[in-house]
C-alpha positions in Angstrom: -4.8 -0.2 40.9 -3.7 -2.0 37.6 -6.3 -0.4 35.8 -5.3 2.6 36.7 -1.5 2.2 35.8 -2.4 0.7 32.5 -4.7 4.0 31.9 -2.2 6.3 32.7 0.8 4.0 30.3 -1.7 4.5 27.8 -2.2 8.1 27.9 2.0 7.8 27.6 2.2 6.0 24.4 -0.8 7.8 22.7 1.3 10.8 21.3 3.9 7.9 19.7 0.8 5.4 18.5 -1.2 8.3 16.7 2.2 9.6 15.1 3.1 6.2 13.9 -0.3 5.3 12.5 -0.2 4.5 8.9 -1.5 6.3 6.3 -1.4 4.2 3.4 -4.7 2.0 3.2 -4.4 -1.8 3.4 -6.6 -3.4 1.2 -8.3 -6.6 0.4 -7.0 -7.9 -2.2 -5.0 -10.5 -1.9 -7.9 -11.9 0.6 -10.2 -14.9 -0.6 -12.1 -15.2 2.5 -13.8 -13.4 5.2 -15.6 -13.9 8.5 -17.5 -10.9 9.1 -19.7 -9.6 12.0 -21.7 -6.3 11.8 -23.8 -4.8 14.8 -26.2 -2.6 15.0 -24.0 0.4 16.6 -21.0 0.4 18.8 -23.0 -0.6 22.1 -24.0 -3.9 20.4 -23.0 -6.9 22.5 -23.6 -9.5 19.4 -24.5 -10.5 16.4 -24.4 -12.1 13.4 -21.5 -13.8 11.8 -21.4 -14.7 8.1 -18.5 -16.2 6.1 -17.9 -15.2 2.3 -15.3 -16.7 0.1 -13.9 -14.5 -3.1 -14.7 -16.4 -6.6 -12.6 -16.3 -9.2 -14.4 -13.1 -10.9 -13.4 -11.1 -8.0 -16.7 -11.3 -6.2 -17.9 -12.3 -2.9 -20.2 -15.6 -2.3 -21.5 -16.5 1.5 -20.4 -19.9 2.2 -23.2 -20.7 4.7 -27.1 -21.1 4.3 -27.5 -20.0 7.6 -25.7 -17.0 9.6 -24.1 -18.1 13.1 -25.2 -16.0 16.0 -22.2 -14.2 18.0 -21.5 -13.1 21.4 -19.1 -10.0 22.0 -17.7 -8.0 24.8 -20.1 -6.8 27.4 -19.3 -3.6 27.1 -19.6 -3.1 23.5 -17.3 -2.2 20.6 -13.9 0.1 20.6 -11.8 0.3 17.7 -8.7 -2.1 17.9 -5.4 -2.6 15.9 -5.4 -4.3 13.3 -5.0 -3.5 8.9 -7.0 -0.3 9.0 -5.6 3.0 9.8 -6.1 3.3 13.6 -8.1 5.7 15.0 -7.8 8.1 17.8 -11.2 7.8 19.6 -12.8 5.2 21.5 -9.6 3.0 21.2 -9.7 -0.7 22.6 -7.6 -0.7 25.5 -7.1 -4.1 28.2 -9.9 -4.8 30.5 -12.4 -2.4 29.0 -14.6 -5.4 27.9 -15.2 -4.0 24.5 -14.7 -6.0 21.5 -12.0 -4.3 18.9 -13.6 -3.3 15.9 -11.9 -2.9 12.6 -10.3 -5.9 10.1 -8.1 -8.3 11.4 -6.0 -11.3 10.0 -7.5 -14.4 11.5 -4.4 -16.2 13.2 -3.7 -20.1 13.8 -6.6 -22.2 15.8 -5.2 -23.3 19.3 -6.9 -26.2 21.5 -6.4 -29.0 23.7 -7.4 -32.0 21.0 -4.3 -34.0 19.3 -6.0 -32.7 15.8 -8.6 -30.0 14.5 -11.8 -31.2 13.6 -12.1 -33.9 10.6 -11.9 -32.2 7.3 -9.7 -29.0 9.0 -6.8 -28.2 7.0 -5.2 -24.8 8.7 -2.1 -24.0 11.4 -2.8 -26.0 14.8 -1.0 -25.3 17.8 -2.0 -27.9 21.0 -1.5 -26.3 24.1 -0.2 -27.7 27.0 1.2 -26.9 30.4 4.0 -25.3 28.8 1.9 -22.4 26.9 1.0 -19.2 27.7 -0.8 -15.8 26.6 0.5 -12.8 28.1 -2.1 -9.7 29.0 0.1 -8.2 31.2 1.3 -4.5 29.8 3.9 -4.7 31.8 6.2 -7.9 30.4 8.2 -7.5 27.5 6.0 -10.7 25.9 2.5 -8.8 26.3 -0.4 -10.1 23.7 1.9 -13.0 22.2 1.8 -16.8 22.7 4.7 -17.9 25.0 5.9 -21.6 25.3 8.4 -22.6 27.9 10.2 -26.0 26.9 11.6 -26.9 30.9 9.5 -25.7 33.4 11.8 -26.1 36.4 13.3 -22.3 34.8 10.4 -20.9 33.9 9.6 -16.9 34.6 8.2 -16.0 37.9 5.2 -14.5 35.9 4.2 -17.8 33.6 2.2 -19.1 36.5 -0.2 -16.3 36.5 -0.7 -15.6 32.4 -0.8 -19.8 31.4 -3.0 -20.5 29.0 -6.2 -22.5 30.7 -6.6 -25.6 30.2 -9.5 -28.1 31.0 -12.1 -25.4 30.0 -15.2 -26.4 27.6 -14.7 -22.5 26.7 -11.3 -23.0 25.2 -11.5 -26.1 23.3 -11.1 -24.6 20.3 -9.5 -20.4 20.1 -8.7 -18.8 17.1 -6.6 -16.2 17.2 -8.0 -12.6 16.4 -4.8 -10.5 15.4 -5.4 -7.8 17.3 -2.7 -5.5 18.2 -0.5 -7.7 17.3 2.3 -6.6 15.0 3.9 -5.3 17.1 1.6 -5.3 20.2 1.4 -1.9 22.2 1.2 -2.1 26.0 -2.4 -1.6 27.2 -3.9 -1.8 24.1 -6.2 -5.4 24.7 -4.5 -8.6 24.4 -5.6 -12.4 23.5 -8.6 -11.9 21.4 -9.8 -14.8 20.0 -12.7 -16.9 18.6 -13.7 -19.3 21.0 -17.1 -21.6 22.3 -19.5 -19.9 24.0 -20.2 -20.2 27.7 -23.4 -19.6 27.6 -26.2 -18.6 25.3 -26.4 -14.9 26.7 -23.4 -14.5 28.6 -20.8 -12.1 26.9 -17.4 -11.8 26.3 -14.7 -8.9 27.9 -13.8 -8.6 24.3 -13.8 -12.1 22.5 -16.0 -13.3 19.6 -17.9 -16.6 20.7 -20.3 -18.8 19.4 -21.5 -22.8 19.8 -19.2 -25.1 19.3 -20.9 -26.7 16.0 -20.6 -23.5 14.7 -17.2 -23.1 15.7 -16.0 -26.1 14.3 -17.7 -25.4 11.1 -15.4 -22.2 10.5 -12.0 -24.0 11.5 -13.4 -26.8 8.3 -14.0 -23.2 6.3 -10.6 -21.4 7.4 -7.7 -22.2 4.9 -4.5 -21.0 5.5 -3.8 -20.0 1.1 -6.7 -18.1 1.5 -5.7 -15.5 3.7 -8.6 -15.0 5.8 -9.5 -11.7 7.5 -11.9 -11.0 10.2 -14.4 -7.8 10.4 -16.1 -6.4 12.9 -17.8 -3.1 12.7 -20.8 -1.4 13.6 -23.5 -1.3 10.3 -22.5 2.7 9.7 -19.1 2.0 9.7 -19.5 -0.3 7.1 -21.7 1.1 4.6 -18.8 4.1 5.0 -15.4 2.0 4.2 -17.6 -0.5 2.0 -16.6 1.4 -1.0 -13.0 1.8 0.1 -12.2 -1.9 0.8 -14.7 -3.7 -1.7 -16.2 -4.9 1.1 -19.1 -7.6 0.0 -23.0 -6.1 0.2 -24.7 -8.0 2.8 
């Protein structure tokens, strides 16, 4: 039943998303390092990620010798919200277990530990009992990071969207900016980088990998640099590569 009302609030709000869709293009300049993931089409279910850094001449430099394999959502690749201009087919939208595809800002690192990893240097957030990530469409806070200082007056609805703790998944989450700014009902919520549960088992729409390699990209993630996250199927990015400078893998 809530997959059904969320379908039909979607169908709504498409008239006012696709009318509001920008039409200037964002670009990549003022970016100095990206995490990026291509597949093979949009029913890929992982990949390949591989971190570049900008040099000084403007170019593009991958960081690491060796790539880190990714799981993604089980169901493949939609596109999602994020700097591009959004499109009006096969649009991300919650519980679809599709991945969003497009460029994103990477957001702060969440996680249980008192610190990120020796030799991190990027926004930290610990989570406690007081935190929580809406993916309800229906409260006002949907897709954004909630903390509640005095639990005796917390919302009748934190119980049910806290953010879970004790789970070797979530040790570490990056946040995936996704529909974020502002976030449209329906449209996926809490996208993130996070460990991997398993070496097969995929995602209903997060990027995940080992947590070695995870903890490698929080050491490469610096806040100055203004990293930015793609995901896109190999057509797709041989198409905008031009567009957005994108670096020639």
């Amino acid at each position: 039943m809530r997959s059904i009302m969320v379908a039909l609030f979607i169908l709504s709000t498409l008239q006012y998303s696709w009318a509001n869709t920008p039409t200037k293009r964002n670009d990549l300049r003022e970016v100095k390092q990206l995490l990026i993931v291509i597949t093979e089409d949009w029913k890929s279910t992982k990949g390949k990620l591989i971190c570049f850094e900008k040099r000084l001449n403007g170019t593009w430099s991958s960081v690491f010798k060796e790539h880190f394999p990714v799981l993604l959502g089980k169901n493949g690749l939609a596109w999602g919200i994020g700097i591009h201009p959004t499109k009006k087919e096969k649009m991300k939208i919650e519980g679809d277990g599709r991945s969003p595809a497009g460029i994103f800002k990477v957001g702060k690192v969440y996680g249980e530990s008192e610190s990120l990893p020796k030799g991190s240097n990027y926004p930290y957030h610990k989570i406690s009992e007081h935190d929580a990530w809406v993916d309800d469409p229906k409260n006002p806070f949907y897709n954004q990071h909630v903390k509640i200082e005095n639990l005796k007056d917390k919302p009748d609805w934190f119980e049910s969207q806290r953010m879970r703790l004790g789970d070797p998944a979530y040790r570490w989450l990056i946040e995936i900016r996704h529909n974020s700014n502002p976030p449209k009902p329906g449209y996926g919520s809490a996208i993130f980088f996070h460990v991997r549960r398993t070496p097969e088992r995929r995602t209903t729409g997060c990027t995940v990998m080992s947590i070695t390699d995870i903890e490698k990209l929080i050491k490469f993630l610096k806040e100055k640099n203004n990293p930015h996250y793609i995901l896109l199927p190999r057509k797709e990015y041989d198409k905008k590569r031009p567009l957005y400078k994108f670096p020639k893998l």
